[in-house]
N, C-alpha and C positions, 0 to 999 in steps of 0.2 A: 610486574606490577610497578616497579619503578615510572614510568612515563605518566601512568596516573595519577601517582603520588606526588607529582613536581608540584601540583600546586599548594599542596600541605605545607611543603619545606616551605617555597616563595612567601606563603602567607606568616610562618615563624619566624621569618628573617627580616620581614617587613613592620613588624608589629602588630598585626593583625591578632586581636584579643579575641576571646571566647564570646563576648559582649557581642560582635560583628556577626558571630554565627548565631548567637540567641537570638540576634535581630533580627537577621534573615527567614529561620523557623518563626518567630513572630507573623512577622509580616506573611509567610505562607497560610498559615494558620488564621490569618484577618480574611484573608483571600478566600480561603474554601468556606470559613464561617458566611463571608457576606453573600456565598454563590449559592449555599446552604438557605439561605434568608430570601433572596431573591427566588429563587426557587420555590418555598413555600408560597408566596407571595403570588406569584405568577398561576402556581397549579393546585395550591390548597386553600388560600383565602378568598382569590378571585379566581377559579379556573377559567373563565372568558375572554381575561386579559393577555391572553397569550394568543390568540388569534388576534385579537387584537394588532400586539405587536407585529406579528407575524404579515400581516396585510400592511399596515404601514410601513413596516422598512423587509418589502416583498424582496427585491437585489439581495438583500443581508441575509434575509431568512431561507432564500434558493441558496447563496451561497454555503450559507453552514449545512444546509440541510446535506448537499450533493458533499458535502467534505471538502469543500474546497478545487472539487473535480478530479480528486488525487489517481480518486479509480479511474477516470474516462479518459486522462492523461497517461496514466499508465497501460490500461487498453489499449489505447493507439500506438503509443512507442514502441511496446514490447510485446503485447501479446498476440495483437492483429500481426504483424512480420514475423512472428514465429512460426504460428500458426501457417500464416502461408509458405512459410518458405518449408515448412517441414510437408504442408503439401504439394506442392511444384517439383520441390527438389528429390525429399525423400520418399515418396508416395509415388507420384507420375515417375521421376525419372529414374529412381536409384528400385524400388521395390518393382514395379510395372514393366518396364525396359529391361534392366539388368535381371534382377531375379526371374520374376515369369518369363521371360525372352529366353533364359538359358532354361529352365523346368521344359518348357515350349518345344526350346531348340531338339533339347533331349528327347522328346516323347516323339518327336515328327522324326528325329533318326531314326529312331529304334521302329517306325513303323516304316520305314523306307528299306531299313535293311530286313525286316522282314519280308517286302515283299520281293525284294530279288531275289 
């Protein structure tokens, strides 16, 4: 726990008062009230003004909607080349080839040595 605690000590050393942290919680606390506010605002007093919004800043409202694209990003990086390489390599090459090829190999022996 030490490495997360560095910044405890730095801020006791520094002068950093309790005042600095009430502030901070403050200010969080203005922040989810006024999201809280807009909120109602948007979907309980006017609920229309939200398409509203949504149509005029269309760029903004596709953005947030898609997340930021975080998922289609990470689709593409990692899971689309997994997905393929685990069917190329280990599906086609390593289960299809190697495994079936030797079960194969085995069953066309044993019917060879039987007919001699």
């Amino acid at each position: 726990m030490e490495p997360s605690l560095e910044f405890a000590r730095v801020a006791e050393h520094h002068g950093m008062s309790h005042a600095v942290e009430a502030g901070f919680a403050a200010v969080s606390v203005a922040v989810a009230l006024l999201g809280i506010y807009l909120a109602y605002r948007l979907y309980v007093a006017r609920p229309g003004s939200a398409d509203g919004l949504a149509r005029r800043f269309g760029w903004l409202y596709t953005l947030l909607f898609r997340k930021y694209y975080v998922d289609e990003i990470y689709d593409a990086a990692l899971v689309k080349p997994v997905v393929a390489g685990s069917r190329e390599v280990l599906w086609k090459g390593i289960d299809v080839q190697v495994v079936d090829g030797l079960v194969n190999g085995m069953g066309l022996s044993v019917q060879a040595w039987l007919r001699t």
